[in-house]
N, C-alpha and C positions, 0 to 999 in steps of 0.2 A: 256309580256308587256314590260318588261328591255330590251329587245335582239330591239325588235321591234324599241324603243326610242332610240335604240347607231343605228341601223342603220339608221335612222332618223337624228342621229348628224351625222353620216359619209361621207353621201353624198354632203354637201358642201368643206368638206376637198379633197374628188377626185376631186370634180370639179378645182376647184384652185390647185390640186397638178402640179410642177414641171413637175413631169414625163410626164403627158399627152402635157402638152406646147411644152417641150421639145421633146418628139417622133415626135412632127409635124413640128417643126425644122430643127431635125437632118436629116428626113428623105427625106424634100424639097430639103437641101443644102447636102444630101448623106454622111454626118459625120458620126461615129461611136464611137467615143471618149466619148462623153458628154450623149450617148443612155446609156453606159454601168455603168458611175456616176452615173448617174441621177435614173438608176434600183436599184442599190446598197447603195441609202446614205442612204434610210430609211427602212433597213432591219439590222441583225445582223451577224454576222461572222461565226454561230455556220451554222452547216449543217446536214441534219436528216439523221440519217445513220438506213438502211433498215435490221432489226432484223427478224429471224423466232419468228413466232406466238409463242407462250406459250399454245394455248390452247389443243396439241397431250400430251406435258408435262403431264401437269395439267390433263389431262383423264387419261392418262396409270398411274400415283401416284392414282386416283382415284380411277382407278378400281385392281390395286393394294392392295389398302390399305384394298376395297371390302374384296376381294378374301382372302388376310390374316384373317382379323376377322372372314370371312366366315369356315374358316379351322380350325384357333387357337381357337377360341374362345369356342368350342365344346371339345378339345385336355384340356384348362386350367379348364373349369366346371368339366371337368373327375379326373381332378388332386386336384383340391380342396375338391370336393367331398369327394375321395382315403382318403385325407388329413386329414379333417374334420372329418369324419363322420367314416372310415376303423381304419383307424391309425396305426403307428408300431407295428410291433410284436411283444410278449411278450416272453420274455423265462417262460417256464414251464417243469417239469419231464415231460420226455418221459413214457408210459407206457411201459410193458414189451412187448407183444405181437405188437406194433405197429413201425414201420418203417416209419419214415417221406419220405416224397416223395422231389425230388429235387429240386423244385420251394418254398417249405417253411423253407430251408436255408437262405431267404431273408430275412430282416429287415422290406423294404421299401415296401408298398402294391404295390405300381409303377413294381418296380424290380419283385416282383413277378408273376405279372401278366405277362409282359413283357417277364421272364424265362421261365412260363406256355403257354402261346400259340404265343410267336413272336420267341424266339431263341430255336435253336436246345438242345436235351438232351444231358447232358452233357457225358452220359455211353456213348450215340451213336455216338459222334464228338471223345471221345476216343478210341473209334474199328477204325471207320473208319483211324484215324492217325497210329495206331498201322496197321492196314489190308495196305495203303499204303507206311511204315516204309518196308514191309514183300517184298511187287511186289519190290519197290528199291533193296532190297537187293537179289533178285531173279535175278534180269535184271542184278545187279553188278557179280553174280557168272556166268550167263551166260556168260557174254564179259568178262570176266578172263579165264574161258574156251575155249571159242573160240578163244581169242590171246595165248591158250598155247599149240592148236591144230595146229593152224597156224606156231607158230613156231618150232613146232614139224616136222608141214609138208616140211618147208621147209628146214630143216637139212634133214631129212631123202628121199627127193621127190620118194615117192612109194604111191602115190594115187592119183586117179585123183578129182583137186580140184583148188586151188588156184595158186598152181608153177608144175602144169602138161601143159606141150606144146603137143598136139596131134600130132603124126608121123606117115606117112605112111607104109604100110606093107615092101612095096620095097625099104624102105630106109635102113628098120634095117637089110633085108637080105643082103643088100651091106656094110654096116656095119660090121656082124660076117663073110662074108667071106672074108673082109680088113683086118680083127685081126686075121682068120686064116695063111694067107698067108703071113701078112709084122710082125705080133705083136702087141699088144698092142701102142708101142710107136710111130711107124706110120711108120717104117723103117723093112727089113731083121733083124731076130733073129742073122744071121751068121755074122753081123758086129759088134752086141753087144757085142762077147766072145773075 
């Protein structure tokens, strides 16, 4: 009924506005000057600057917040529960015949649990450190021995391996009979004396 009675007051004030006088004006006598006053005197300076929506925000925090409570909220009843209801552990005598087991070293029934079926045994994370402590230092004496084979081989070159050049049959026979006939040094014996 409000909305209905201001439009009701509105339409005498279009009728009489300027703007409409003046567009039939401006547009007889081909001005432009006094179309673009006459659009701007009765408006404000500010201008609507065009924002993305909010409402992809506002869903993804939503179904966020969902999904969290949906997870935690089951994780913190577990913990209060523990809490409440379990509670810290007590020191007591060990009996003689009994060997505590490694998950009730813990305090915290959390921790416990937690040591008992999430993390690994602690005997077993220390073989395995120790068993790959062992391959290290296997692999480190191998390549000590092999760099001492290596430079064995190549002080002494009598194997074939790393500093052997493969030579043909007829080259070493022209070889010993070069050292036969001139010597060693590459010249006649009979110049040497």
């Amino acid at each position: 009924m409000i909305v209905h009675s201001k439009l009701i007051n509105l339409v005498p004030v279009i009728a009489k506005s300027n703007l409409r006088h003046g567009l039939k004006e401006n547009v007889s006598k081909g001005l432009n000057s006094n179309l673009n006053y006459s659009q701007l005197r009765h408006s404000h300076a500010r201008t609507m600057f065009i924002r993305p929506g909010k409402f992809y925000t506002k869903k993804y925090f939503d179904t966020l917040h969902f999904h969290f409570c949906l997870a935690g909220l089951p994780f913190f009843l577990f913990i209060a529960y523990q809490n409440f209801f379990v509670g810290p552990a007590i020191l007591n005598d060990i009996p003689e015949d009994y060997e505590p087991r490694y998950w009730e070293y813990h305090k915290n029934p959390i921790k416990r649990f937690m040591s008992r079926y999430v993390f690994e045994i602690p005997e077993r994370a220390y073989e395995r450190n120790l068993h790959f402590i062992y391959v290290e230092g296997c692999k480190q004496k191998m390549r000590n021995l092999e760099k001492k084979v290596k430079t064995m081989m190549k002080e002494n070159q009598d194997y074939k391996a790393w500093y052997y050049v493969p030579v043909p049959k007829e080259t070493l026979e022209m070889k010993k009979e070069y050292h036969q006939k001139y010597g060693s040094l590459g010249y006649e014996s009979k110049y040497t004396k």
